[in-house]
VOMAR-691372 format. One record per atom (N, C-alpha, C, O): atom name; residue in one letter; residue number from 0; x, y, z. Coordinates in nm, 3 decimals. Example, Ala and Ser with C-alpha at 12.3 -4.5 7.8 and 13.67 -1.06 7.14 Angstrom:
atome	residu	num	u	v	w
N	A	0	1.319	-0.569	0.780
CA	A	0	1.230	-0.450	0.780
C	A	0	1.320	-0.330	0.780
O	A	0	1.424	-0.332	0.846
N	S	1	1.285	-0.225	0.708
CA	S	1	1.367	-0.106	0.714
C	S	1	1.290	0.003	0.787
O	S	1	1.341	0.114	0.804
% end
This chain:
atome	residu	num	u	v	w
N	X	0	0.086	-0.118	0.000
CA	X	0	0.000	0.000	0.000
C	X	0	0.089	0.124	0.000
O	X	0	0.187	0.122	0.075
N	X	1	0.066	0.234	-0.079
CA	X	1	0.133	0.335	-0.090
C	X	1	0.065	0.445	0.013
O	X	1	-0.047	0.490	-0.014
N	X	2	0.136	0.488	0.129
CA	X	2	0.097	0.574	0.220
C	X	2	0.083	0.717	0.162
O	X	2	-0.009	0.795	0.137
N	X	3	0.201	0.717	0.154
CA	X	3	0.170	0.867	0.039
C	X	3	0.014	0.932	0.002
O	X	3	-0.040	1.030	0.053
N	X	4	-0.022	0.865	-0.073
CA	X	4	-0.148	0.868	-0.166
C	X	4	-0.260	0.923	0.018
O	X	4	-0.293	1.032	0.065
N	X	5	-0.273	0.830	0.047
CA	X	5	-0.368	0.840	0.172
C	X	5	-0.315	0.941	0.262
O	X	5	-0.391	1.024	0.311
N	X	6	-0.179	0.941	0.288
CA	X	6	-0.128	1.076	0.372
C	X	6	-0.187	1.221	0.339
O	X	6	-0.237	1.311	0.406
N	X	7	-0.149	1.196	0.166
CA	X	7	-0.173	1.311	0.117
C	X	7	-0.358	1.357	0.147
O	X	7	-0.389	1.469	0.188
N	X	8	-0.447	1.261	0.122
CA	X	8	-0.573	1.289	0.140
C	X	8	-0.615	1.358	0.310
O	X	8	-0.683	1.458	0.332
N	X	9	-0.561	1.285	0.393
CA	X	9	-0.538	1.367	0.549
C	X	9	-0.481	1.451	0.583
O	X	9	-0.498	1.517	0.685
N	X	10	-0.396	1.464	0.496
CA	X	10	-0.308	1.625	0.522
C	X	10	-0.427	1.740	0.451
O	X	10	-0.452	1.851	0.498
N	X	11	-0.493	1.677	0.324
CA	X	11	-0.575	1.749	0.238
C	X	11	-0.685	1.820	0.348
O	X	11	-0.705	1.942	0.352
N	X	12	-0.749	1.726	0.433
CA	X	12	-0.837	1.719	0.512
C	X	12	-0.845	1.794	0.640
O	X	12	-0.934	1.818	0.722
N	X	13	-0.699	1.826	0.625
CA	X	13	-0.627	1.887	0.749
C	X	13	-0.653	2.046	0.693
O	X	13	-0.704	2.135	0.760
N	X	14	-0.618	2.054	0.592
CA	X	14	-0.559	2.190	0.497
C	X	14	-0.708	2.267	0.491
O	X	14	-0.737	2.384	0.512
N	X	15	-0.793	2.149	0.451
CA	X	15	-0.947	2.203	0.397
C	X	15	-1.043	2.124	0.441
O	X	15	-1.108	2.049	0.369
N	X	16	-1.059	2.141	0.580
CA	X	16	-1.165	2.031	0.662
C	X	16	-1.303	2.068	0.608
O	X	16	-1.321	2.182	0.565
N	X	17	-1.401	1.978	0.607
CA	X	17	-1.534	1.973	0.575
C	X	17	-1.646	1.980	0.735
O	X	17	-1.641	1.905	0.832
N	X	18	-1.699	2.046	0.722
CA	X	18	-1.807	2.073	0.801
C	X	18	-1.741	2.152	0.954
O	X	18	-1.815	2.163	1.051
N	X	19	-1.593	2.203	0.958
CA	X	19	-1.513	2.263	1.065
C	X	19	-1.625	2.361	1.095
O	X	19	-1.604	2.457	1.021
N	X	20	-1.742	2.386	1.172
CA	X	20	-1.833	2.534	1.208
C	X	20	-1.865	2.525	1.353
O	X	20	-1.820	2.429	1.415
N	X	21	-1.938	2.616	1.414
CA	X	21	-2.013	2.571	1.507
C	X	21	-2.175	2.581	1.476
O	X	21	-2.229	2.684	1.434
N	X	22	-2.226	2.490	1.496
CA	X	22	-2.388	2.452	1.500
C	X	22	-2.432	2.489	1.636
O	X	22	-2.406	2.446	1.748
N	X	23	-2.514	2.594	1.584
CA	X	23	-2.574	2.683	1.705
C	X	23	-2.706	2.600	1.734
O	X	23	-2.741	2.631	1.848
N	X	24	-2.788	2.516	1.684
CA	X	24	-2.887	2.462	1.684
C	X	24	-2.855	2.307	1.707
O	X	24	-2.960	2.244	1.711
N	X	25	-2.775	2.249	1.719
CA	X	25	-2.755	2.101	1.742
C	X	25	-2.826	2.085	1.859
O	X	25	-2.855	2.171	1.942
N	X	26	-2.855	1.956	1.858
CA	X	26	-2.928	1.878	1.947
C	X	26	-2.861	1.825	2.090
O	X	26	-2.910	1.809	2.202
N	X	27	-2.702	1.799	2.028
CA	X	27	-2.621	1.762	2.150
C	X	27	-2.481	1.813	2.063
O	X	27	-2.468	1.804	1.941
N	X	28	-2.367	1.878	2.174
CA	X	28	-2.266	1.889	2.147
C	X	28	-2.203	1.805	2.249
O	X	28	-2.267	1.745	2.336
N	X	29	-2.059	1.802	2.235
CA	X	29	-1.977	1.729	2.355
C	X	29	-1.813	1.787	2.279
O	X	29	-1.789	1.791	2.158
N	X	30	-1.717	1.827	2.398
CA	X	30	-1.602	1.869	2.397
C	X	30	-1.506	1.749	2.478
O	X	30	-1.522	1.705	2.591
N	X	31	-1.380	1.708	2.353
CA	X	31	-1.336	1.612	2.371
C	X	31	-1.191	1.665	2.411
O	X	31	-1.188	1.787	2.395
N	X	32	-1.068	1.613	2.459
CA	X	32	-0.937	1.677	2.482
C	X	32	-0.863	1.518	2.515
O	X	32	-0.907	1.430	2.588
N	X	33	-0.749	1.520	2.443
CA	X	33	-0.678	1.443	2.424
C	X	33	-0.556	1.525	2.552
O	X	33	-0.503	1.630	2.517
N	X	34	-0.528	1.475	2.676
CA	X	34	-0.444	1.598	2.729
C	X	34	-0.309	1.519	2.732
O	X	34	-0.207	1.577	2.772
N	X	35	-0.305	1.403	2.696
CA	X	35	-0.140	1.366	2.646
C	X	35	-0.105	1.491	2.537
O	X	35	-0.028	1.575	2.581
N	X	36	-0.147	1.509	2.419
CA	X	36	-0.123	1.547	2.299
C	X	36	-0.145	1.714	2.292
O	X	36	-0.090	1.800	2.222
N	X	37	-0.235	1.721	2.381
CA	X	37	-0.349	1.870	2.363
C	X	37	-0.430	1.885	2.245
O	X	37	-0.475	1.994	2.210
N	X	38	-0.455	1.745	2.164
CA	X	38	-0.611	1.763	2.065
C	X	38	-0.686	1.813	2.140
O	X	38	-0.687	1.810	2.263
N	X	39	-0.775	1.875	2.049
CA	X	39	-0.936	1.911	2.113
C	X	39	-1.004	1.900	2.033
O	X	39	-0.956	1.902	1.920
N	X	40	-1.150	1.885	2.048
CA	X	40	-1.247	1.895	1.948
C	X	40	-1.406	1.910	2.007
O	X	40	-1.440	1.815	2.077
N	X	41	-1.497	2.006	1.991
CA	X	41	-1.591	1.976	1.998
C	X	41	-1.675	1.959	1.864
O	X	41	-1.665	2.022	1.759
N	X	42	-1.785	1.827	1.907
CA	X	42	-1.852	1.789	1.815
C	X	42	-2.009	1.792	1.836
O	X	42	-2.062	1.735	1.932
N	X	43	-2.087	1.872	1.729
CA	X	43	-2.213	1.926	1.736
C	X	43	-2.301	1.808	1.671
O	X	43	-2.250	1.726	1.594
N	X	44	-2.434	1.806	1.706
CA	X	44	-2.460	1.641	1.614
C	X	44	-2.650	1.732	1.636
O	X	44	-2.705	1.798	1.724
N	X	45	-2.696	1.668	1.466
CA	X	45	-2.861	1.662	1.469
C	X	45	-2.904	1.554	1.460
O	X	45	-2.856	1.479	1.375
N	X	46	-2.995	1.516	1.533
CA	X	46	-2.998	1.397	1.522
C	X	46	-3.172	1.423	1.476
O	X	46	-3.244	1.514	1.517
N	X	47	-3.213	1.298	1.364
CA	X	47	-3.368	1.320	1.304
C	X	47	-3.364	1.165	1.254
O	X	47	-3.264	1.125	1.194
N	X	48	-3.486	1.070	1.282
CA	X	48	-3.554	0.943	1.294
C	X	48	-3.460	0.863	1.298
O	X	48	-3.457	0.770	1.217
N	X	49	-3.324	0.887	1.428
CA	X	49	-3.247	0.776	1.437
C	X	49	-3.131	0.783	1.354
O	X	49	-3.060	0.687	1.325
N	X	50	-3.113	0.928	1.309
CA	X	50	-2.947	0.918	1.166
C	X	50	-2.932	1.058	1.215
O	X	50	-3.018	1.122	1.277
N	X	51	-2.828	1.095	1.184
CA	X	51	-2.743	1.205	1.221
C	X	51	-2.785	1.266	1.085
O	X	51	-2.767	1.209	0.977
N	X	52	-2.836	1.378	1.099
CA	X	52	-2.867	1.468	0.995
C	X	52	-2.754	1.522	0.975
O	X	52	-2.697	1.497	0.869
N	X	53	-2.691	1.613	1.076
CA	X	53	-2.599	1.688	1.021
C	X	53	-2.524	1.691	1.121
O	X	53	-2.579	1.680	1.231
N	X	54	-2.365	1.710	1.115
CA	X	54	-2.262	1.712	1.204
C	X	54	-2.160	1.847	1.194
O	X	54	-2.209	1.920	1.108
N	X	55	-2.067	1.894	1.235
CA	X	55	-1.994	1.966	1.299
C	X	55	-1.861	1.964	1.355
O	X	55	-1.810	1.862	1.401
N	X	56	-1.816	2.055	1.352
CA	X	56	-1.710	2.025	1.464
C	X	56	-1.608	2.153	1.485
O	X	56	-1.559	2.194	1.380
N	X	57	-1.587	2.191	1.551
CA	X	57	-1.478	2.316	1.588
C	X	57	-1.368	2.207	1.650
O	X	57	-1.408	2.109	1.713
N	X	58	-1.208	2.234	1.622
CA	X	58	-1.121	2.209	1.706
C	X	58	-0.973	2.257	1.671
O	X	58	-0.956	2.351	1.594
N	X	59	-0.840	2.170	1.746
CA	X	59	-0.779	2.225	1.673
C	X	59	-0.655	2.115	1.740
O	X	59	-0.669	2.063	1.850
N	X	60	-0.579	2.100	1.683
CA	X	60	-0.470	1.999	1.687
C	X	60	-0.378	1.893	1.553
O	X	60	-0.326	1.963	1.466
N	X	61	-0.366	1.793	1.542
CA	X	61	-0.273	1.774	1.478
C	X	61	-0.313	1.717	1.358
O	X	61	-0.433	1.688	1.358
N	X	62	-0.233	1.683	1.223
CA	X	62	-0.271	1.629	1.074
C	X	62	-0.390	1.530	1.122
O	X	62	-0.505	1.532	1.078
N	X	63	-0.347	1.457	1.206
CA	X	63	-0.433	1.310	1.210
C	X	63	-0.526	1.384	1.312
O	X	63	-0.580	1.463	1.235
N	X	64	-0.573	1.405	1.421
CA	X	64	-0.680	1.460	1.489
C	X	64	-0.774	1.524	1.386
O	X	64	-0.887	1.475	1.378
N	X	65	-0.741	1.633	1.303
CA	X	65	-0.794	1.710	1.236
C	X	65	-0.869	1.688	1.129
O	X	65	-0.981	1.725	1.096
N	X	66	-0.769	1.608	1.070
CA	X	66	-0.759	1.521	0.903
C	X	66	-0.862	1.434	0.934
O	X	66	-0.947	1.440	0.844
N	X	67	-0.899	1.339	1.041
CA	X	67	-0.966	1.264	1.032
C	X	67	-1.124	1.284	1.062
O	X	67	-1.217	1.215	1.023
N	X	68	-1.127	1.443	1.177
CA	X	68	-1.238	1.507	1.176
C	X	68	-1.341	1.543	1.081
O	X	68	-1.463	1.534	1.092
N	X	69	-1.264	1.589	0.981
CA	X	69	-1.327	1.626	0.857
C	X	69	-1.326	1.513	0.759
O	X	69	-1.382	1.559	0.659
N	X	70	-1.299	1.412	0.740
CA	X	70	-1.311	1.302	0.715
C	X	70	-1.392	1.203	0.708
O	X	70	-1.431	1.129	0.618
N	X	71	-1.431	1.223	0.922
CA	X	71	-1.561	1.139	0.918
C	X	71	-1.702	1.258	0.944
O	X	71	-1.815	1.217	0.971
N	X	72	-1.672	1.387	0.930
CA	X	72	-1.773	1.471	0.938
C	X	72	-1.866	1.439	0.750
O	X	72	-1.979	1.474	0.717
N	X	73	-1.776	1.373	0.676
CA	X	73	-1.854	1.335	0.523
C	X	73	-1.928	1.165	0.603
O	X	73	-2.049	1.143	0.611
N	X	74	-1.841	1.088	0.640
CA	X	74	-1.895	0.977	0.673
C	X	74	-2.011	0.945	0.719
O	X	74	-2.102	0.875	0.676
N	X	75	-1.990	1.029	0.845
CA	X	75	-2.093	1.024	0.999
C	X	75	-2.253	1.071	0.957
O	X	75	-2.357	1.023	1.002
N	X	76	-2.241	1.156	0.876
CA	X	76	-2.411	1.243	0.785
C	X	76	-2.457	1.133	0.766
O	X	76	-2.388	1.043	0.721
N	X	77	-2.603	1.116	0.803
CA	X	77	-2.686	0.983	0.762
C	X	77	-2.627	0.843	0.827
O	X	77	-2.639	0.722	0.813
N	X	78	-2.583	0.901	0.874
CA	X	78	-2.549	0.726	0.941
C	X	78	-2.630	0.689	1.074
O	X	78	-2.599	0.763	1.168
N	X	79	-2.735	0.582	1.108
CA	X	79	-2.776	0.536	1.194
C	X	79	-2.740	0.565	1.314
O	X	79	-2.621	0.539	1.299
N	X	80	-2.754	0.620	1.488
CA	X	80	-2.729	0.602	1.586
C	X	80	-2.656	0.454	1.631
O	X	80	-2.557	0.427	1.699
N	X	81	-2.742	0.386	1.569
CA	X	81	-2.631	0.199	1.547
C	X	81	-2.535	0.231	1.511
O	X	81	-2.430	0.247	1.573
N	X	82	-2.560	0.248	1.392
CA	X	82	-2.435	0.217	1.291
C	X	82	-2.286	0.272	1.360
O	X	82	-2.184	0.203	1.350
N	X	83	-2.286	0.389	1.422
CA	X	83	-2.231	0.477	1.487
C	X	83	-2.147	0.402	1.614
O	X	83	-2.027	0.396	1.643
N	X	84	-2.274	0.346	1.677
CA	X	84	-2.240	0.309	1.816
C	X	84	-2.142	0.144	1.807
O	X	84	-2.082	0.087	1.898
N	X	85	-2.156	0.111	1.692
CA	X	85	-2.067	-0.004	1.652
C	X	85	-1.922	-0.037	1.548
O	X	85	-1.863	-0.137	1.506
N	X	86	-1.909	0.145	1.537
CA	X	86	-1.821	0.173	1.490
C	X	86	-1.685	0.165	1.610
O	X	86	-1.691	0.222	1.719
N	X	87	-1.592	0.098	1.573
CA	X	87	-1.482	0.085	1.652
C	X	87	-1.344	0.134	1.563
O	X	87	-1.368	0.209	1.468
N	X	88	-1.231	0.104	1.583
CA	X	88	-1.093	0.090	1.562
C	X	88	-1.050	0.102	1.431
O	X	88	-1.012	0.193	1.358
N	X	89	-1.069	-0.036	1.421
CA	X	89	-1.074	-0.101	1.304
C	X	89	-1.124	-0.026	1.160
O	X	89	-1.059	0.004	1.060
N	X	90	-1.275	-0.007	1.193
CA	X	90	-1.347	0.075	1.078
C	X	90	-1.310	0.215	1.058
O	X	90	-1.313	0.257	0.942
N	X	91	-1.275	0.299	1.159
CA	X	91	-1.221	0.421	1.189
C	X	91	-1.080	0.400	1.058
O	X	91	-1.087	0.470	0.957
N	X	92	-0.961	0.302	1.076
CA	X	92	-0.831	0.336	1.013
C	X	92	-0.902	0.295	0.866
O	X	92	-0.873	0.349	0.759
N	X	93	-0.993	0.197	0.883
CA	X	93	-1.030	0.185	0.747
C	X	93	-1.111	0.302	0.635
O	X	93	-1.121	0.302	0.513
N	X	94	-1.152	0.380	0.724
CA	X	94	-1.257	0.493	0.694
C	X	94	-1.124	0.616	0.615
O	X	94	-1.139	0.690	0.518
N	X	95	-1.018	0.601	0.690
CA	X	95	-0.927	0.760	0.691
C	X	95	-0.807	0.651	0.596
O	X	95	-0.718	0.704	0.529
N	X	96	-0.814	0.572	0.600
CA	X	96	-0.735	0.479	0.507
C	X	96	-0.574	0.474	0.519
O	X	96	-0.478	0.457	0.444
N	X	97	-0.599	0.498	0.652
CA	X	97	-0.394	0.450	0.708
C	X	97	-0.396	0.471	0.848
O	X	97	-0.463	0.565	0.890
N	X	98	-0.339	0.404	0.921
CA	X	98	-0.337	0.350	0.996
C	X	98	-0.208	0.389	1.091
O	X	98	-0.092	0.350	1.086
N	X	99	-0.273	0.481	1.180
CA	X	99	-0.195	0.566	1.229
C	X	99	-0.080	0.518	1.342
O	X	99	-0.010	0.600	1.402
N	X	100	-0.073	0.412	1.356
CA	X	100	-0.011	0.354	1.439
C	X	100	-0.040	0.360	1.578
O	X	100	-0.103	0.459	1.614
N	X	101	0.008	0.231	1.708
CA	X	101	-0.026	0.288	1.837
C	X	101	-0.037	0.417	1.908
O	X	101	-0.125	0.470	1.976
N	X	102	0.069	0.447	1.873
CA	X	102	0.143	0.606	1.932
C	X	102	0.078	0.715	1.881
O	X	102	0.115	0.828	1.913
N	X	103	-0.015	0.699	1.805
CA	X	103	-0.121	0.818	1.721
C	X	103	-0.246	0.786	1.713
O	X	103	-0.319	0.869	1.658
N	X	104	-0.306	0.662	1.764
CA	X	104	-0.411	0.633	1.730
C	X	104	-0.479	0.711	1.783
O	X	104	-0.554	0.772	1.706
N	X	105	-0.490	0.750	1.948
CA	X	105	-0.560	0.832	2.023
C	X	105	-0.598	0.973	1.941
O	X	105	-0.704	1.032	1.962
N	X	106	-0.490	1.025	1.836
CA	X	106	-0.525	1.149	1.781
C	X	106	-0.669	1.084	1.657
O	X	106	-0.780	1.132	1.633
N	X	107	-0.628	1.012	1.627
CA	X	107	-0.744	0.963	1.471
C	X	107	-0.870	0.923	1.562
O	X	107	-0.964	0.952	1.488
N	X	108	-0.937	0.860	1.713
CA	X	108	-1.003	0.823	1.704
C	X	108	-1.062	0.957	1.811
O	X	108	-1.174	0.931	1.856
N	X	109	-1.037	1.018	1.832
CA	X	109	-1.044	1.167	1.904
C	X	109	-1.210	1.176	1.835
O	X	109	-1.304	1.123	1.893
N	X	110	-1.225	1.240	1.723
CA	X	110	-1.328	1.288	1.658
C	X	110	-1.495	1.181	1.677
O	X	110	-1.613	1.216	1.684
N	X	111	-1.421	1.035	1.680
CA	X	111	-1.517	0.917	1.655
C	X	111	-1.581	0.940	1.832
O	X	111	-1.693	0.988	1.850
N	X	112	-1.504	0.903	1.934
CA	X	112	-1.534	0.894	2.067
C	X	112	-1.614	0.992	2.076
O	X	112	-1.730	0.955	2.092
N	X	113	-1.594	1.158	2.069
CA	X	113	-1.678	1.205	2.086
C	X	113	-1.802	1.225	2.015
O	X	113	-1.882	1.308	2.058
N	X	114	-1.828	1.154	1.905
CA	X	114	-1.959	1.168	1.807
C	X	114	-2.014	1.007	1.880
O	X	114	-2.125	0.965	1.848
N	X	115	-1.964	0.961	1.937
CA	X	115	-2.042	0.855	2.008
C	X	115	-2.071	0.847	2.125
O	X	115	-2.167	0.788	2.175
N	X	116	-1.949	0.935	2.201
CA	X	116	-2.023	0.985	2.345
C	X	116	-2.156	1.058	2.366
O	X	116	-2.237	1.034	2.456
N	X	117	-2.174	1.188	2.232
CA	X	117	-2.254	1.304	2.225
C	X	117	-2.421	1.160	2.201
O	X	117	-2.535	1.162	2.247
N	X	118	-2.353	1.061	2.112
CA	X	118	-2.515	1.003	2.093
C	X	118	-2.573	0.945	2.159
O	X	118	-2.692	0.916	2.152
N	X	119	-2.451	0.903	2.282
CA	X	119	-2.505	0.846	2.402
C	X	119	-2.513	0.890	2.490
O	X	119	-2.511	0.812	2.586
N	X	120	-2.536	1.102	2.535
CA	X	120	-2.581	1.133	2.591
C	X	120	-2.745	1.207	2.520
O	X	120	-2.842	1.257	2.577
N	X	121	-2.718	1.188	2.399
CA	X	121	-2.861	1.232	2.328
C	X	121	-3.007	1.126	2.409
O	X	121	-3.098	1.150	2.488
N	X	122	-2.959	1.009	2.335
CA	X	122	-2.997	0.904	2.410
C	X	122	-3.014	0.891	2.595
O	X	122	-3.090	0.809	2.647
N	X	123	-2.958	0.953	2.647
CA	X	123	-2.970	0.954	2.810
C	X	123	-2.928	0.855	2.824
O	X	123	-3.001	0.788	2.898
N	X	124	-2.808	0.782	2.776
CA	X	124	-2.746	0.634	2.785
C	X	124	-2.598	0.676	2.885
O	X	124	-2.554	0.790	2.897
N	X	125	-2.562	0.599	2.925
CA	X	125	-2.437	0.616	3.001
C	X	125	-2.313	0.557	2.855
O	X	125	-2.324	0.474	2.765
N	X	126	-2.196	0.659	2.902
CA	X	126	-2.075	0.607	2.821
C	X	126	-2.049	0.490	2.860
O	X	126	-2.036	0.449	2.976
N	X	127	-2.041	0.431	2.758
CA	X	127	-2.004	0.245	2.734
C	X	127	-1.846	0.245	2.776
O	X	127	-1.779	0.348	2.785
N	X	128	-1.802	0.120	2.801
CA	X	128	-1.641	0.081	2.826
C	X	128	-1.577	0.116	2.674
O	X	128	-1.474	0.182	2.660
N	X	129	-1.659	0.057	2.557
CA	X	129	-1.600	0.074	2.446
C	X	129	-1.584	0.238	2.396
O	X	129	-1.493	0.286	2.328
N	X	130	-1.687	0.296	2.447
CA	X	130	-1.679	0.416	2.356
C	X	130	-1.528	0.502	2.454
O	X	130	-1.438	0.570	2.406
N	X	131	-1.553	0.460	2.611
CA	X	131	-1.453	0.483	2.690
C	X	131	-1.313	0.502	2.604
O	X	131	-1.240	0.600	2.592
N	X	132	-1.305	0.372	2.552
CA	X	132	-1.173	0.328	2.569
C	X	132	-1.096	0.347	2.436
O	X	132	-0.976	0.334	2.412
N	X	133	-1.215	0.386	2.345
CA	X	133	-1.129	0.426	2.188
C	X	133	-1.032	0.543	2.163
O	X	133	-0.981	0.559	2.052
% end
């Protein structure tokens, strides 16, 4: 696999994020902080018959935190509260298409945790071990 190619698309993502605003009308926000690294991110979410209408996000930190924000801010639109809540690791490096290694992962899955924390306080659900621990 040529990293390059995919680097280049996250750096792209980094350069010219998609949906970077704040949503004054969201349904649930949640503010995330990576304080090994100092990522941050808050993520704004609408939620309408069970799918994320529309998403958000203000933050600010590194290629991969960032890159991957805007990344899954195209993904995450229309996607099920499920679909979401069974998103892990795995699908995340597959989504941003490289694989940030141990030592970085915490920056790539930054954006995901909190769009799954925010749906499981939409929900009035308690944070799961998994969503904990991504």
């Amino acid at each position: 696999m040529d990293l390059g190619v995919y680097a280049e698309e996250l750096i792209f993502n980094y350069e010219h994020p998609h949906g970077k605003s704040k949503m004054g009308d969201a349904d649930v926000s949640i503010h995330e902080e990576n304080i090994s690294c100092g990522d941050r991110i808050t993520v704004y979410l609408k939620v309408k018959e069970g799918k994320i209408s529309d998403i958000s996000f203000e933050g600010s930190g590194c290629v991969i935190s960032m890159g991957t924000a805007s990344i899954l801010m195209d993904y995450l639109r229309g996607k099920s509260i499920d679909e979401v809540e069974k998103m892990g690791k795995d699908k995340l490096v597959s989504i941003i298409n490289i694989d940030p290694g141990p030592s970085r992962l915490h920056c790539a899955t930054l954006t995901l945790r909190a769009a799954r924390k925010a749906l499981l306080i939409y929900q009035k659900k308690p944070i799961d071990r998994d969503t904990k621990e991504l």
